[in-house]
LOKOL-622372 format. One record per residue (C-alpha): residue in three letters; z, y, x. Coordinates in Angstrom, 2 decimals. Layout:
<ALA; <Z; Y; X>>,
...
! end
This chain:
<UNK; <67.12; 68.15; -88.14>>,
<UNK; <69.38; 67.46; -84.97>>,
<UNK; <68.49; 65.11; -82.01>>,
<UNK; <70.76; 62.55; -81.65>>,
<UNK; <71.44; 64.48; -78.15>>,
<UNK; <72.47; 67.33; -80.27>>,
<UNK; <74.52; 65.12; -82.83>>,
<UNK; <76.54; 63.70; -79.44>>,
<UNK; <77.34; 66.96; -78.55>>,
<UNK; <78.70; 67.58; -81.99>>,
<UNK; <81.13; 64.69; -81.59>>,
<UNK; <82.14; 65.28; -78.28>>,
<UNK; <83.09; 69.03; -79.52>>,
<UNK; <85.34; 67.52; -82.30>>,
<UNK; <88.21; 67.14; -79.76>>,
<UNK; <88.45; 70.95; -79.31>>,
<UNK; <90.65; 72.95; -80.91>>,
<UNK; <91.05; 76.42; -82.53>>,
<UNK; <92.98; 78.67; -84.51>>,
<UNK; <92.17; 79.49; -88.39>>,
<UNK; <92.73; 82.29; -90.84>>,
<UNK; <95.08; 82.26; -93.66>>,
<UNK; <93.22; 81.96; -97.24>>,
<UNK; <94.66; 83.74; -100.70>>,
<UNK; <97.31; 81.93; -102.16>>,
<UNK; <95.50; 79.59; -104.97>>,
<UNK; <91.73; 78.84; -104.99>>,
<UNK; <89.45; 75.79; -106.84>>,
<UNK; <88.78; 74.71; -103.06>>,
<UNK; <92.16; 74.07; -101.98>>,
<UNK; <92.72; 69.70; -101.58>>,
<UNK; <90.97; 67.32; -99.65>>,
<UNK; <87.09; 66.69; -99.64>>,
<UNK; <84.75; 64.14; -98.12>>,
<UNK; <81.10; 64.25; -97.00>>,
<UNK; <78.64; 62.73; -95.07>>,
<UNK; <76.48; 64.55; -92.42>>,
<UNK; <73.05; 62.95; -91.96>>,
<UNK; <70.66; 64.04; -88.88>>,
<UNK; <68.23; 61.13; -88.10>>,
<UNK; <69.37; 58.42; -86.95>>,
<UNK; <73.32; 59.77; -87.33>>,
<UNK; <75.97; 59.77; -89.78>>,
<UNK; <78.76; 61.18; -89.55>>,
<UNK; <81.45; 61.22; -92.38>>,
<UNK; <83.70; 64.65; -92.42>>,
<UNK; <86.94; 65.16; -94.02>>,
<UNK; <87.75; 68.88; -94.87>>,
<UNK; <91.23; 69.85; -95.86>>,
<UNK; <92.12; 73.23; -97.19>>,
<UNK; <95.55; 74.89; -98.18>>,
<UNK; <96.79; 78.63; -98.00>>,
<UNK; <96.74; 78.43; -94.02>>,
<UNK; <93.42; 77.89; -93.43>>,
<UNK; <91.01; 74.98; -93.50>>,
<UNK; <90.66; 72.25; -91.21>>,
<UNK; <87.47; 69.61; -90.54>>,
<UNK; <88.34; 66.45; -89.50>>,
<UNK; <85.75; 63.55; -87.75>>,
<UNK; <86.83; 60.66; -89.84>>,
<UNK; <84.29; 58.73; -87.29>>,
<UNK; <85.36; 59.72; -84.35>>,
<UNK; <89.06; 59.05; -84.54>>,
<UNK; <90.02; 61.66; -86.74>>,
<UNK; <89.54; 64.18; -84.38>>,
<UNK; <90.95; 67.86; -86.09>>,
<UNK; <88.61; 71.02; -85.46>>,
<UNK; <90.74; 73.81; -87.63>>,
<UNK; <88.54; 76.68; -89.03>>,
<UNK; <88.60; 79.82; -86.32>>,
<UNK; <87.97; 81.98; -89.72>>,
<UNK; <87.42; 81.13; -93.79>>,
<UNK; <86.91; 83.22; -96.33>>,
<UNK; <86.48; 82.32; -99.73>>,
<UNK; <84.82; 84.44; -102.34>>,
<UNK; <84.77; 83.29; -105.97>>,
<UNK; <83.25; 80.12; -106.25>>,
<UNK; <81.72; 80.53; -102.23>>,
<UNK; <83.20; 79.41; -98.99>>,
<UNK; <82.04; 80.01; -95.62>>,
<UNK; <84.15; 78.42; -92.70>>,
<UNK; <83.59; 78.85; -89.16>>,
<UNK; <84.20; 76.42; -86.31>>,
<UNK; <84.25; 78.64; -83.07>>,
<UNK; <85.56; 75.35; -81.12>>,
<UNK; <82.09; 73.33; -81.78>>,
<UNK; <79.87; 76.34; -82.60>>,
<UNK; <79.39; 75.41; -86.56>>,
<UNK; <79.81; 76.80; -89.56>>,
<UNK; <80.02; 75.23; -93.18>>,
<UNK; <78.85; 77.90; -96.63>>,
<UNK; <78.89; 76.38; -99.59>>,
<UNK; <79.47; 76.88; -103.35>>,
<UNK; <81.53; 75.36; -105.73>>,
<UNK; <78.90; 73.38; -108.05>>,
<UNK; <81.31; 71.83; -110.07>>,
<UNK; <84.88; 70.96; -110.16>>,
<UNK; <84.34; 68.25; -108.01>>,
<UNK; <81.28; 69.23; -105.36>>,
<UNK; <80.78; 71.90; -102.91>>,
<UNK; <77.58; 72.06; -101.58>>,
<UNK; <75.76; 73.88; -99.19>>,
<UNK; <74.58; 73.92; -95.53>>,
<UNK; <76.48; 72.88; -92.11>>,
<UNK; <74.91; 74.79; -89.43>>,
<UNK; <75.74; 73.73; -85.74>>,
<UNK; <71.79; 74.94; -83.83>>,
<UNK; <69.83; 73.20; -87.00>>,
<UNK; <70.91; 73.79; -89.90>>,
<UNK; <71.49; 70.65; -92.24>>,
<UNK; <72.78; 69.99; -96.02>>,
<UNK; <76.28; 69.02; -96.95>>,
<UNK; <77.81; 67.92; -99.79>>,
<UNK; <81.74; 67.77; -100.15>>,
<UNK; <83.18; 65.74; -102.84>>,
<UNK; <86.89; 65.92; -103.45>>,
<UNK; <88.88; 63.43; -102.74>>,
<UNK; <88.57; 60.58; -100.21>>,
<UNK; <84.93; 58.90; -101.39>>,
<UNK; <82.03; 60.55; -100.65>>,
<UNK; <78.99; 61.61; -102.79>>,
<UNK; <75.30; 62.02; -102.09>>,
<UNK; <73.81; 65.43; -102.25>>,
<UNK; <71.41; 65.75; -105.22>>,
<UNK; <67.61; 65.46; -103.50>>,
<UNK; <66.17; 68.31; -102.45>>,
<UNK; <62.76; 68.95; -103.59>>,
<UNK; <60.16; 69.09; -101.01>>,
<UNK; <56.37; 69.37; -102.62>>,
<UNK; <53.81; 67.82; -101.73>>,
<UNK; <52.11; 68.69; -98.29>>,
<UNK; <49.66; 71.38; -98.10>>,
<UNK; <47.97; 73.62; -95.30>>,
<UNK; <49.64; 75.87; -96.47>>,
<UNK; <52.66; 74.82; -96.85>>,
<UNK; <52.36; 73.65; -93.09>>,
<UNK; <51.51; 76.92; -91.62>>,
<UNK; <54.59; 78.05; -93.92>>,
<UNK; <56.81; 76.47; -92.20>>,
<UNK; <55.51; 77.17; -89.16>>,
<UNK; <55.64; 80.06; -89.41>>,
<UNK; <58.89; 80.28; -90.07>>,
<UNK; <60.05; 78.59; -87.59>>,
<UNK; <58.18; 80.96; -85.03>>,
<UNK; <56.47; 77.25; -83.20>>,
<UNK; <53.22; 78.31; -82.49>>,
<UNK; <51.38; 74.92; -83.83>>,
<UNK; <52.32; 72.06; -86.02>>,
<UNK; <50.18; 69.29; -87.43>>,
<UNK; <51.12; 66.63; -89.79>>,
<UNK; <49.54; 63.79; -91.84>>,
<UNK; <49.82; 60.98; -94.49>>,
<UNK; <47.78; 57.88; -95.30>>,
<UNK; <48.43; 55.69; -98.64>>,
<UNK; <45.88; 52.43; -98.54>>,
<UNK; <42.45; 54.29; -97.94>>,
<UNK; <43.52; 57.53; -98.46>>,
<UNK; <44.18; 59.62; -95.12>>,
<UNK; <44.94; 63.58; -94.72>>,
<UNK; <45.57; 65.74; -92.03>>,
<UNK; <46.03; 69.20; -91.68>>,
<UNK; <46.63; 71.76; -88.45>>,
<UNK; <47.45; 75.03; -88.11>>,
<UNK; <48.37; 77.39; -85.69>>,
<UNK; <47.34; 77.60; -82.04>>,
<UNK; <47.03; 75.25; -78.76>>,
<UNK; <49.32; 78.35; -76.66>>,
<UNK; <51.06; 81.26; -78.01>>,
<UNK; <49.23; 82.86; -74.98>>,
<UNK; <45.84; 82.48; -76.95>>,
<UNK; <44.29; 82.38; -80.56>>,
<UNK; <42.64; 79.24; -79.59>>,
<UNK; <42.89; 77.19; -83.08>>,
<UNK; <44.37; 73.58; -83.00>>,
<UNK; <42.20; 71.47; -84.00>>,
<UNK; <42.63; 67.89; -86.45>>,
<UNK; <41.87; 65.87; -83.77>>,
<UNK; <43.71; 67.56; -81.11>>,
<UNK; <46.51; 65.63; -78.75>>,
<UNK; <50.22; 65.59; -79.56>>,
<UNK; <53.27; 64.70; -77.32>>,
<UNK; <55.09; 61.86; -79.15>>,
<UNK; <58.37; 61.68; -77.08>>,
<UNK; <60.53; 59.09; -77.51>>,
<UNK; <58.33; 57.41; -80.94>>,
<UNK; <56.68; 55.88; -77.45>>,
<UNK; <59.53; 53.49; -77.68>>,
<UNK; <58.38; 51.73; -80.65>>,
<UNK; <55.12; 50.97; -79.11>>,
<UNK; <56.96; 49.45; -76.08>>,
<UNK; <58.61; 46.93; -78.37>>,
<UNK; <55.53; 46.50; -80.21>>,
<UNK; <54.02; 45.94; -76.59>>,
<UNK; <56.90; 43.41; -75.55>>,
<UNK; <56.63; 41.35; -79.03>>,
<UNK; <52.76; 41.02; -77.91>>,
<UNK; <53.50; 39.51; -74.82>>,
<UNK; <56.46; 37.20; -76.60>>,
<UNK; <53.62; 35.87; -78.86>>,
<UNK; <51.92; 35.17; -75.52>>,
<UNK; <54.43; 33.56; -73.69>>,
<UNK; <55.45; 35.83; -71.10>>,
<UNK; <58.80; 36.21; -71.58>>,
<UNK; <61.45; 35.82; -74.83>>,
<UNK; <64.04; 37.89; -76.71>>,
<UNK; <66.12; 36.43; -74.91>>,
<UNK; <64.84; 36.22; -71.36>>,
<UNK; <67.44; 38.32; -69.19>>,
<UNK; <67.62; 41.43; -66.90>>,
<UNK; <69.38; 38.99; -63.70>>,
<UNK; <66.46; 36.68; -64.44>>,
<UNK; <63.79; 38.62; -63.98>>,
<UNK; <64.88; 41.44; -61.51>>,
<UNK; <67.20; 39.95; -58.82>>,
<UNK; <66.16; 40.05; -55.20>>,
<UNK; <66.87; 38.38; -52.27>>,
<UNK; <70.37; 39.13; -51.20>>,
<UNK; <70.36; 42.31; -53.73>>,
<UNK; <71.01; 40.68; -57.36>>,
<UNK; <71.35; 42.41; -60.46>>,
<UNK; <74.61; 43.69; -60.94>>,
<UNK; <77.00; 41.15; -62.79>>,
<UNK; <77.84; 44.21; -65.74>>,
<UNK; <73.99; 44.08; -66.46>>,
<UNK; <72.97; 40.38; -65.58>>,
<UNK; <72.99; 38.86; -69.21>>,
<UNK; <71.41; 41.69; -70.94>>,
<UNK; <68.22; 40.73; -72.43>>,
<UNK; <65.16; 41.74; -73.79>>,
<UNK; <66.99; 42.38; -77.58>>,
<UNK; <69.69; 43.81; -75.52>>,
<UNK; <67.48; 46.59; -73.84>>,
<UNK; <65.31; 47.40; -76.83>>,
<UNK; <68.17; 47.83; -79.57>>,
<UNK; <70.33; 50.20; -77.12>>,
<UNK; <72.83; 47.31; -76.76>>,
<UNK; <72.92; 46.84; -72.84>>,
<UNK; <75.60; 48.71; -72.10>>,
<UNK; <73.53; 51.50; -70.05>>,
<UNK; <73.95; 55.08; -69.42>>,
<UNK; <71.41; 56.82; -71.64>>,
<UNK; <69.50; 58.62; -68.19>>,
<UNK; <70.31; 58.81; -64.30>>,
<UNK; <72.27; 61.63; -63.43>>,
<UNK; <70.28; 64.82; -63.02>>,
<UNK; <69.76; 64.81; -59.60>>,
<UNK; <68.36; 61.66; -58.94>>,
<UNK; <65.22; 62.15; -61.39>>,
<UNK; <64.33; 64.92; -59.16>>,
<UNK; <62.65; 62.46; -56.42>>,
<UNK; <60.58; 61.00; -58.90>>,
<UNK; <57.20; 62.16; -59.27>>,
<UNK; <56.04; 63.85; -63.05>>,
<UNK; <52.40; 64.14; -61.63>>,
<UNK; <50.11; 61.17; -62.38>>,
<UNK; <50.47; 57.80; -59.86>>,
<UNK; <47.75; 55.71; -58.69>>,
<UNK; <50.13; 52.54; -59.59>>,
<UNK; <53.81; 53.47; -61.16>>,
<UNK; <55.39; 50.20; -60.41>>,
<UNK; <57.20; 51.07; -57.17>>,
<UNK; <58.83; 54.15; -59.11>>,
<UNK; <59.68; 52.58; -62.03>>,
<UNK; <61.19; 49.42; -60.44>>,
<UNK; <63.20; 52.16; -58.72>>,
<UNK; <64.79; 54.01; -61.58>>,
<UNK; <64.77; 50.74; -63.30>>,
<UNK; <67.45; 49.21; -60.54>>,
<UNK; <69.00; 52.54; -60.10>>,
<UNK; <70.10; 52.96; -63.47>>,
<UNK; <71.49; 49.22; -63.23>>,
<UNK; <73.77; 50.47; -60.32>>,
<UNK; <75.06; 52.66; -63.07>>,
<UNK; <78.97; 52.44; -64.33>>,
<UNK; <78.11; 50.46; -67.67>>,
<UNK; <79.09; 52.51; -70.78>>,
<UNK; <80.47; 49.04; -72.17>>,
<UNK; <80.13; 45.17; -72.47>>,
<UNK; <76.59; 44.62; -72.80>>,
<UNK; <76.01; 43.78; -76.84>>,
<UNK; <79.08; 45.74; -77.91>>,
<UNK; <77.99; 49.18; -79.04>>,
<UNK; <74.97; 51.24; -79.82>>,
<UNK; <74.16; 53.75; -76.93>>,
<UNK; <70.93; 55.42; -77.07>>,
<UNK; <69.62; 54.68; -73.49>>,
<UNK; <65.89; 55.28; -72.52>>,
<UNK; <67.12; 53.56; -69.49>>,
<UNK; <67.18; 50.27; -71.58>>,
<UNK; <63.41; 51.21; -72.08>>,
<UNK; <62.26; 51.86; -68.57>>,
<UNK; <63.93; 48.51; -67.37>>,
<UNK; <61.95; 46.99; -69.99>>,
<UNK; <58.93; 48.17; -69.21>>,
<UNK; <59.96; 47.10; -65.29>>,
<UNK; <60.24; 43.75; -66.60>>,
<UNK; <56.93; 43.18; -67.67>>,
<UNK; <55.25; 44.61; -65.24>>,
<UNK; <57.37; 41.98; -62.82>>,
<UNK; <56.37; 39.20; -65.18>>,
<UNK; <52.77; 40.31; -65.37>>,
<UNK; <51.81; 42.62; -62.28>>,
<UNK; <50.39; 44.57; -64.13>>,
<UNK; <51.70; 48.58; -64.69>>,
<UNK; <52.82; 49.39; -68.33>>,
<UNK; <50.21; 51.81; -68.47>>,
<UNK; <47.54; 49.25; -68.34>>,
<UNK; <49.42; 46.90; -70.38>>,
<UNK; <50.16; 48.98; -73.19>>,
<UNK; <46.32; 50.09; -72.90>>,
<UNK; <44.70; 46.39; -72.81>>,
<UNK; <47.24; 45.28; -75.53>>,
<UNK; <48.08; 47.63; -78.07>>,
<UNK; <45.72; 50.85; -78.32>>,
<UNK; <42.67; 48.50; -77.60>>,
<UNK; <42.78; 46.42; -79.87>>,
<UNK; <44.03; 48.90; -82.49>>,
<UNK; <41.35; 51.34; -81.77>>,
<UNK; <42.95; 53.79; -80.18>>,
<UNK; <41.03; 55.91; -77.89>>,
<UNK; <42.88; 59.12; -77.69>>,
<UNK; <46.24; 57.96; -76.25>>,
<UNK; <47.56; 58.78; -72.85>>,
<UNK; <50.18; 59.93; -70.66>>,
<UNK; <52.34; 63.04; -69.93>>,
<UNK; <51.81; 66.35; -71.50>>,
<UNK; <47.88; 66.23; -73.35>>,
<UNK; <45.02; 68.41; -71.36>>,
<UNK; <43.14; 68.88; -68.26>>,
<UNK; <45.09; 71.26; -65.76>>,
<UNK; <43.85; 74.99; -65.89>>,
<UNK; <41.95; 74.65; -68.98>>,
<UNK; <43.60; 75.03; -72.75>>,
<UNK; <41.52; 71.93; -74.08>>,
<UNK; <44.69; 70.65; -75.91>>,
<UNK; <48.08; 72.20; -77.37>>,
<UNK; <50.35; 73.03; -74.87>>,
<UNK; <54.28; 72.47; -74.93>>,
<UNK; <56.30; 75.42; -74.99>>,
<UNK; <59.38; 76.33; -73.74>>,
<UNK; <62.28; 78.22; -75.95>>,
<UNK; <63.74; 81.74; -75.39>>,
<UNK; <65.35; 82.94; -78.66>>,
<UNK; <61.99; 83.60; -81.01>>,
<UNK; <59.61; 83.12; -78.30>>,
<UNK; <57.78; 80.56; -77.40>>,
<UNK; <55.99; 80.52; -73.12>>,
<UNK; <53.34; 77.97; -72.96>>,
<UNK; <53.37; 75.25; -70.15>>,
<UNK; <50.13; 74.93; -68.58>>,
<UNK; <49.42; 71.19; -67.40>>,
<UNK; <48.50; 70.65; -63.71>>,
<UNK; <49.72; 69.23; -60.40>>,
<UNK; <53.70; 70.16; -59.45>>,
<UNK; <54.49; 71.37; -63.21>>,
<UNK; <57.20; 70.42; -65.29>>,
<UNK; <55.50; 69.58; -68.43>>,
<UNK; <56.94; 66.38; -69.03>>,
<UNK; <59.43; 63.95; -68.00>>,
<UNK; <58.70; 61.84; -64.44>>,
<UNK; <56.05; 59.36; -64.60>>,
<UNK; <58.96; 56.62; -64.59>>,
<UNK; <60.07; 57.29; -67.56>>,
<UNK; <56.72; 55.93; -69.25>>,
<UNK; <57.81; 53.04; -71.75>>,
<UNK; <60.45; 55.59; -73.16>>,
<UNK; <58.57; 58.64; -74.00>>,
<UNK; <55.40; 60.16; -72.20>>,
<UNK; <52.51; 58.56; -74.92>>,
<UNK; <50.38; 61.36; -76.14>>,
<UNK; <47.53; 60.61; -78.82>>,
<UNK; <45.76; 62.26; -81.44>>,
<UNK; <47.03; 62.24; -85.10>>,
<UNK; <44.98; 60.26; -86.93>>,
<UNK; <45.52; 57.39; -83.72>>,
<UNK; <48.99; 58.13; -84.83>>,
<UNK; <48.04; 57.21; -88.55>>,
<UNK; <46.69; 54.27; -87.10>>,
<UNK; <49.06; 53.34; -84.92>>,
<UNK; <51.80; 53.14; -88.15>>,
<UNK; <49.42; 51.37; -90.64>>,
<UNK; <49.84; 48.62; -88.08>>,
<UNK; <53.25; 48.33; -88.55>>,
<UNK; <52.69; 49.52; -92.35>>,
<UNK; <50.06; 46.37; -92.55>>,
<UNK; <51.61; 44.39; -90.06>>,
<UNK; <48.28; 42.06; -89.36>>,
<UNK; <48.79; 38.80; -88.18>>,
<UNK; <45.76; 39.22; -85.35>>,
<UNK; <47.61; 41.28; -83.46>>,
<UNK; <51.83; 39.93; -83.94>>,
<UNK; <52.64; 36.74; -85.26>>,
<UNK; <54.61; 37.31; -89.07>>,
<UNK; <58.10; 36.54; -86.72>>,
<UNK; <57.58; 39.16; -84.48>>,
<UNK; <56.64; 41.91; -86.55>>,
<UNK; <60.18; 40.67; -88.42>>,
<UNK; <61.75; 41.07; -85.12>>,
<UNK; <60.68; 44.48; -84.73>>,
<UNK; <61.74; 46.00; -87.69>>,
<UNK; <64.88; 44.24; -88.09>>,
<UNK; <68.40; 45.65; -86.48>>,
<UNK; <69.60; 42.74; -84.53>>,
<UNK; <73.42; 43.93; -84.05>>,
<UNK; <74.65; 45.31; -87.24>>,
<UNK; <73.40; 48.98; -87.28>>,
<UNK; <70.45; 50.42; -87.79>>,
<UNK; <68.48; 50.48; -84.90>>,
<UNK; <66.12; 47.83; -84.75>>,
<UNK; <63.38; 47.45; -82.09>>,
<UNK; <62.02; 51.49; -81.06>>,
<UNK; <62.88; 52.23; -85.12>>,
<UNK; <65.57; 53.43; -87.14>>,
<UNK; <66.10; 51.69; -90.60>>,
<UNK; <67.18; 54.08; -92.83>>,
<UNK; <69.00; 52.94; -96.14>>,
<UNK; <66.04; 52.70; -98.43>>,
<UNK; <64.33; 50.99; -95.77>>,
<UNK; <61.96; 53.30; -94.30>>,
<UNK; <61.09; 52.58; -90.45>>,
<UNK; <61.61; 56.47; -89.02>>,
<UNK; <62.15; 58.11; -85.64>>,
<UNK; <61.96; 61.29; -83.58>>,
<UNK; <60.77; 62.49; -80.14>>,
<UNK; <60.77; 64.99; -78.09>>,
<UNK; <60.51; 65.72; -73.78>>,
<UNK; <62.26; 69.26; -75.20>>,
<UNK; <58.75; 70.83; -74.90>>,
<UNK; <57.66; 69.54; -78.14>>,
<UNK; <58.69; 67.31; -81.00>>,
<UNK; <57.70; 65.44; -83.79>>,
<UNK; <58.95; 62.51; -86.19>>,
<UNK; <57.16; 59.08; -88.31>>,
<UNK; <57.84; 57.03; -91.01>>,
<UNK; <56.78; 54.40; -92.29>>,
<UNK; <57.33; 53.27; -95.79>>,
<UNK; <56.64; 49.83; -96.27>>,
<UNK; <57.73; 49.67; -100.17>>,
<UNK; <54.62; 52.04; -101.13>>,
<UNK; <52.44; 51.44; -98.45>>,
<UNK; <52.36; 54.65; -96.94>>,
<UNK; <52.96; 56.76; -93.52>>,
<UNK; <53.33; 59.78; -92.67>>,
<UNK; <53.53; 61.96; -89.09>>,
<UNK; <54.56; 65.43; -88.36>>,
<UNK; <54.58; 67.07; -85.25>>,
<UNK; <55.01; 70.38; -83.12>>,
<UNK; <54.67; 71.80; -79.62>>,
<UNK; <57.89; 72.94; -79.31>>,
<UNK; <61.54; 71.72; -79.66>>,
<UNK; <63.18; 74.47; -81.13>>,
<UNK; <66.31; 73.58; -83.59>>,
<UNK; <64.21; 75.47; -86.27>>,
<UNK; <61.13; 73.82; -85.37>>,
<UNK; <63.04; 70.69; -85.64>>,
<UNK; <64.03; 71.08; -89.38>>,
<UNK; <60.56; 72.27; -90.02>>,
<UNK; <59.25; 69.21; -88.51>>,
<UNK; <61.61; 67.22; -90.69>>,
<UNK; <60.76; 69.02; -93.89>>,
<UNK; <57.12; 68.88; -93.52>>,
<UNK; <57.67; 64.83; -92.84>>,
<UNK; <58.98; 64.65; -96.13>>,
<UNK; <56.39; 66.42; -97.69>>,
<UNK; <53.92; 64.31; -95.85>>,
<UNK; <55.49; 61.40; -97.60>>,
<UNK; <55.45; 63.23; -100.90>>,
<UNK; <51.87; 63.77; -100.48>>,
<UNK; <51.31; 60.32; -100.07>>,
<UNK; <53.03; 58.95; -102.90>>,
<UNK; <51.72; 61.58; -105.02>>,
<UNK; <48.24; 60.05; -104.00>>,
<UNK; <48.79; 57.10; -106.13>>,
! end
């Protein structure tokens, strides 16, 4: 399964051009055909038109942007085009008169059905069993990651499995109970975290960015001043997604005493940013809307959102595993370690003072929570449950409800059957959730790496997680 980094870069390819290869002069696939590519939290609807010159994909989301085939060749009732421009290609077969399906491969490979004409259909379900150990350490495997763990829990019933090990340096087991890097699923507990302190009084939906975070002869800039809270948490305040590159170099990734001053920092540098848009006008996946969130209540409480999150939502949850930055004590192998991504192999990252392993400490309410996996279960049977001693009925709806006509809602994305799901990854590791309130069951899955094959291994083992759990009934 793609990032949505990875989907952006798809897009921004579909402006590019290339040349194409004539095809034989009459096939079944010659016409027009529609599908729909789904990766997470993207869809992206693709027209494909094919005649005796070639074959030629068209963005129908992205202005109609034209990426003609660089080769096609069509063998009875298979296809395979390739899209040199973007780095894609498309194989399918002709099911039927009417469908091609097969797989669109652009660094993950992902399945796509083409129905002819202008309408698009739904791929028939792929069957995923039920998860297993071994299926786990299958698709592992497979994916050459050196450990993934996942998990389900329906009511009572709870199962989590582990396999491989905590470095491909070692043969050190992972263990159930181990620590995994959650990414950017962080930024679900960050809303959850800000609708706590709503119920409280602290601050509203609606309280705004200019209100909270103007200083003395430096005020918020005027682009910025009337996003609010909703704004900042549903991707809608018009942000850049991260500072450029070379400003997140002078901010620390090794632990702080107090990360206020920092984050307060990034926080106001990103709002010196050009603004992507009007604030409220489009979708832009920004974990700078995240950090200035967490900036804003630690303005409104004095407090870090490090001890907030702490005192307010893993306390009284239970949660004793969670923390910060990459999991384990420097110099040992106590904990899986990320891994960075050469081809097939995997190098380990050992923790410790002045190393990489995770993204600055700033950057905290957008993606540095690690925890355990069965905290995890717990974590999502929260918002599963959704119990009224720890958000009041309203703000639990305001969490898991898109407030500007997509589907993002509040740190989730609100997929059509109305699942609560997303990713996260620091590119060291990666792992997705769901949450299925309909059947009353979650489900985690999780690796330490990011590799585009880990990713749809990740993603597969999810849904097996899920079948698992519904299975259970």
């Amino acid at each position: 399964m793609m990032t949505r980094r990875q989907m952006q870069t798809l897009m921004t390819a579909f402006g590019l051009m290339a040349g194409t290869g004539a095809l034989a002069a009459d096939s079944p696939f010659y016409g027009r055909w529609t599908g729909v590519l789904e990766a997470g939290m993207v869809r992206l609807t693709l027209r494909l038109e094919i005649d005796a010159k070639g074959a030629t994909l068209f963005s129908v989301d992205q202005g109609n942007a034209r990426i003609p085939a660089s080769s096609a060749s069509i063998e009875d009732e298979r296809i395979k085009l390739t899209f040199a421009a973007i780095k894609a290609t498309f194989e399918g077969v002709l099911t039927d008169e009417r469908h091609v399906d097969g797989t669109f491969t652009q660094g993950a490979p992902l399945p796509l059905r083409f129905t002819r004409g202008e309408v698009a259909e739904a791929a028939p379900e792929a069957v995923h069993p039920p998860l297993t150990r071994e299926l786990l350490n299958d698709k592992r495997l497979a994916a050459y990651t050196p450990a993934m763990a996942a998990a389900w829990a329906r009511g009572a019933q709870t199962e989590i499995f582990a396999a491989g090990a905590r470095s491909s340096d070692d043969e050190i087991a992972v263990q159930m109970e181990d620590q995994w890097h959650w990414g950017s699923i962080t930024k679900s507990m960050t809303a959850t975290l800000c609708a706590r302190l709503v119920d409280a009084g602290v601050l509203k939906w609606t309280t705004k960015v200019g209100d909270v975070l103007d200083e003395n002869g430096r005020p918020v800039p005027t682009a910025y001043r009337d996003a609010t809270l909703l704004h900042l948490l549903s991707h809608r305040a018009g942000l850049q997604p991260n500072l450029d590159g070379i400003n997140t170099v002078f901010y620390s990734r090794d632990p702080l005493p107090d990360p206020r001053a920092e984050r307060r920092k990034w926080a106001l540098t990103a709002l010196k940013q050009k603004p992507v848009g009007p604030v409220g006008a489009q979708n832009v996946y920004a974990n700078n809307g995240y950090i200035i969130a967490g900036t804003l209540l630690e303005q409104l409480t004095g407090k870090s959102w490090e001890t907030l999150i702490q005192a307010e939502l893993f306390t009284p949850l239970g949660i004793t595993s969670a923390g910060f930055g990459a999991p384990g004590r420097p110099g040992q192998v106590d904990q899986p370690l990320g891994h960075a991504v050469n081809g097939h192999t995997r190098k380990p990252l050992p923790v410790g003072p002045g190393r990489p392993t995770d993204n600055p400490v700033a950057l905290g309410p957008a993606g540095r929570v690690h925890m355990s996996m069965s905290d995890m279960l717990t974590y999502l049977q929260a918002h599963r449950d959704r119990p009224v001693n720890l958000l009041k009925s309203e703000s639990w709806d305001a969490l898991h409800t898109p407030h500007f006509g997509d589907d993002y809602a509040l740190g989730w994305v609100v997929r059509p059957d109305g699942t609560l799901w997303h990713n996260g990854s620091n590119t060291f590791w990666y792992a997705e959730v769901l949450v299925d309130t309909r059947s009353g069951s979650v489900a985690a899955a999780c690796a330490n790496d990011a590799a585009s094959d880990t990713q749809v291994a990740v993603g597969q083992v999810l849904t097996s997680a899920r079948q698992a759990a519904k299975a259970s009934a």
